[in-house]
N, CA and C atoms as an extended XYZ file, in Angstrom:
171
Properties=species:S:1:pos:R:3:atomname:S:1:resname:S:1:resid:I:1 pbc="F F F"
N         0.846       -1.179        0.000 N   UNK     1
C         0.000        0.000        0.000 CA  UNK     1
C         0.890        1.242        0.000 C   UNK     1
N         0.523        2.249       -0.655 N   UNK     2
C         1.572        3.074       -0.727 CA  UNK     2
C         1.462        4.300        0.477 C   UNK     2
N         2.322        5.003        0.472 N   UNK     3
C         1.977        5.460        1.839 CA  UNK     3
C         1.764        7.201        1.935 C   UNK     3
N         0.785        7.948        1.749 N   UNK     4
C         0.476        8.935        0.950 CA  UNK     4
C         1.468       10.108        2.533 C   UNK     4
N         1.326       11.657        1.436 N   UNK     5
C         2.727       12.633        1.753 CA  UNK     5
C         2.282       12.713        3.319 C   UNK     5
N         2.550       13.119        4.227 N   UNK     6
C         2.363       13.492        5.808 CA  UNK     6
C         2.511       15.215        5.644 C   UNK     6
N         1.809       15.973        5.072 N   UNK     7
C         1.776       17.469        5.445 CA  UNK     7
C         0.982       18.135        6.098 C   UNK     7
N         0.009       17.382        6.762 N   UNK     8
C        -0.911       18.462        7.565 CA  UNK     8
C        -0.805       17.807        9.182 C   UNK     8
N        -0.607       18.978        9.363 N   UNK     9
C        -0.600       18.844       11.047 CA  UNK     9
C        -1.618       19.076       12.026 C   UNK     9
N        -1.659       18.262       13.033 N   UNK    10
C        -2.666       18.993       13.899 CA  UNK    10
C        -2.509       18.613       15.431 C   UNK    10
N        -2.870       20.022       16.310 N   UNK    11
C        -1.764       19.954       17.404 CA  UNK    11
C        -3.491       20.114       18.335 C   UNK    11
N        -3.120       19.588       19.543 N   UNK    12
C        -4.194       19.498       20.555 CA  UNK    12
C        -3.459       19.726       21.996 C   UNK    12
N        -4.137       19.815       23.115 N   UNK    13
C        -3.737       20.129       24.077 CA  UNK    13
C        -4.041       19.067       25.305 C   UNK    13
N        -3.596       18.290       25.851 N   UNK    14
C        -3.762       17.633       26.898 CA  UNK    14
C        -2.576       17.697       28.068 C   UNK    14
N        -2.856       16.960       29.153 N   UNK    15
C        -2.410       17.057       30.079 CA  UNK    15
C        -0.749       16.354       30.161 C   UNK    15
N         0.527       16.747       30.485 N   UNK    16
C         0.910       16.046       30.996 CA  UNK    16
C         1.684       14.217       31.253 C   UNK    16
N         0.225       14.080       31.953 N   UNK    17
C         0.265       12.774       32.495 CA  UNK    17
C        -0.190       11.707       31.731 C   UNK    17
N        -1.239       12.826       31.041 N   UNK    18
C        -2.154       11.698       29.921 CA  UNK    18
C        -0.992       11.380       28.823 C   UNK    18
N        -0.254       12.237       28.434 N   UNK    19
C         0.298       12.009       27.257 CA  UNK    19
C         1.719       11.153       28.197 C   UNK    19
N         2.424       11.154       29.257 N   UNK    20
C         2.982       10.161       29.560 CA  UNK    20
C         2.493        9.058       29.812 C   UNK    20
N         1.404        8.967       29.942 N   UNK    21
C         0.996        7.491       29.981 CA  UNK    21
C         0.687        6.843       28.733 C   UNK    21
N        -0.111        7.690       27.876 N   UNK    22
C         0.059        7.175       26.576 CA  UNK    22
C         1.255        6.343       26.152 C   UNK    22
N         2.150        7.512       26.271 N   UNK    23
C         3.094        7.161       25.289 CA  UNK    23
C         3.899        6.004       25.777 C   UNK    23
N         3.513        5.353       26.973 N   UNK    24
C         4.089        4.292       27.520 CA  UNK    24
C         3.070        3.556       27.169 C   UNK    24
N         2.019        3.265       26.560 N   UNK    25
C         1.348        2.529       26.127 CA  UNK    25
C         1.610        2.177       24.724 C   UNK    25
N         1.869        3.293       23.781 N   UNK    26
C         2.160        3.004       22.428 CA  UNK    26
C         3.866        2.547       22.413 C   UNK    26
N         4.687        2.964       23.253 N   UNK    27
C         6.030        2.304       23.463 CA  UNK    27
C         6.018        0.871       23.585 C   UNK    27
N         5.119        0.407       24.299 N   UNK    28
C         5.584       -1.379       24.608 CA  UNK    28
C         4.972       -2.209       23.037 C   UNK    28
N         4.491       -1.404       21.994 N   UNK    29
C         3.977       -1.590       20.218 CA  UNK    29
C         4.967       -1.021       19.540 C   UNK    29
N         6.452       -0.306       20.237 N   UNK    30
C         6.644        0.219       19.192 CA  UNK    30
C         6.675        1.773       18.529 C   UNK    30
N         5.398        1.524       18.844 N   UNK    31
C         5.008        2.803       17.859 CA  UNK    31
C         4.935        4.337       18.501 C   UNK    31
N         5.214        5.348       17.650 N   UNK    32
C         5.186        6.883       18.344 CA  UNK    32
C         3.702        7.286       18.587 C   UNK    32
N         3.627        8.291       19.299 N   UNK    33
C         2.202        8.842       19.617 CA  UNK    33
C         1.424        9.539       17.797 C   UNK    33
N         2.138        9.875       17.263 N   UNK    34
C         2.008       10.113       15.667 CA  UNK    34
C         1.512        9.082       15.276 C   UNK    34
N         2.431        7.766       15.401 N   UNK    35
C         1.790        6.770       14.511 CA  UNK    35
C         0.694        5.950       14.893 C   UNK    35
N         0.627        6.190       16.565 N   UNK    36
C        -0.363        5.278       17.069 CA  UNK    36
C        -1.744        6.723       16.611 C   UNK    36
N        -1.610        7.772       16.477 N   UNK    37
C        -3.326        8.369       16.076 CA  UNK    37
C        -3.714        8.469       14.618 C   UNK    37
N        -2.423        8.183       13.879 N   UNK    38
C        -2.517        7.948       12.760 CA  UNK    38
C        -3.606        6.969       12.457 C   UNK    38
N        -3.157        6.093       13.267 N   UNK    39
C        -3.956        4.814       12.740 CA  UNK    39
C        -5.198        4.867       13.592 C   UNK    39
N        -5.609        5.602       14.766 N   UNK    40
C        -7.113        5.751       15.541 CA  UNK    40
C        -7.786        6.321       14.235 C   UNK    40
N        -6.685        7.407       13.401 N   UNK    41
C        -7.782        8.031       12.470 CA  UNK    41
C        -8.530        7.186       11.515 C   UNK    41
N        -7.463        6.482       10.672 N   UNK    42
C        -7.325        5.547        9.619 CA  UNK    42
C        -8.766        4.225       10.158 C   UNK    42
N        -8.674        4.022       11.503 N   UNK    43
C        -9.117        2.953       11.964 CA  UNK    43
C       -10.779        3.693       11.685 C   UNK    43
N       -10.790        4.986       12.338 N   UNK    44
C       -12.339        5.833       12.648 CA  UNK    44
C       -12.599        5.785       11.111 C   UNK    44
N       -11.738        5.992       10.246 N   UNK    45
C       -12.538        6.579        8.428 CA  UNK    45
C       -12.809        5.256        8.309 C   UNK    45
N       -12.300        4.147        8.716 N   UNK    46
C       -12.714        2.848        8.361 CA  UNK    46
C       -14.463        2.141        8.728 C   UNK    46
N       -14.660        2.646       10.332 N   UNK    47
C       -15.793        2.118       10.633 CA  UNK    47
C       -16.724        3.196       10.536 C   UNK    47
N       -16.260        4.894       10.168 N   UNK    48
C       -17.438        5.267        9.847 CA  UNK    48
C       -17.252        6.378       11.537 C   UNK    48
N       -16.538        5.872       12.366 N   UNK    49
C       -17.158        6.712       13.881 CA  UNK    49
C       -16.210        6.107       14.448 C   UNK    49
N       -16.129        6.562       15.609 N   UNK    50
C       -15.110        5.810       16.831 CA  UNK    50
C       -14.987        4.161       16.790 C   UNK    50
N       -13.090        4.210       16.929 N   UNK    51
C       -13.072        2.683       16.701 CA  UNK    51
C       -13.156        1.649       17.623 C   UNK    51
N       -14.528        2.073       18.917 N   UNK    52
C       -14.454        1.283       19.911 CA  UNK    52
C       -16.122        1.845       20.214 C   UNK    52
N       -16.349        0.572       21.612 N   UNK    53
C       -17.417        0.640       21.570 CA  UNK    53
C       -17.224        2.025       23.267 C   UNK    53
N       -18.681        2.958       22.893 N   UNK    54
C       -18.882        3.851       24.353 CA  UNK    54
C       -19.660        3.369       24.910 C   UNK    54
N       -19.214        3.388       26.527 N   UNK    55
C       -20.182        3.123       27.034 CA  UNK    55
C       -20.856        3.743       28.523 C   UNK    55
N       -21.897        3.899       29.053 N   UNK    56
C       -21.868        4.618       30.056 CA  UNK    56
C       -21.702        3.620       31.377 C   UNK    56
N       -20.679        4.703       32.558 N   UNK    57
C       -20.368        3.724       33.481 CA  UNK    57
C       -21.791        3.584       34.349 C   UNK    57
């Protein structure tokens, strides 16, 4: 599959802690925080909406 240009950016704001914990989550895959939302996106255009199920606690 070919792998189309990476020019648009987009920057958000979170906390901290959230994004250290993340990124120790996408670390033990490997993968950077880039490549792991890359693919939440890729995954969301796929099903149409969020690639998981919501639910209320």
């Amino acid at each position: 599959m070919p792998t189309a240009t990476k020019d648009a950016e987009i920057k958000f704001r979170t906390s901290d802690e959230l994004k250290r914990q993340t990124r120790r989550v996408y670390d033990r895959w490997g993968l950077s925080l880039s490549e792991a939302f890359n693919l939440f996106m890729r995954k969301s255009v796929e099903v149409g909406g969020l690639p998981f199920d919501l639910r209320p606690e």
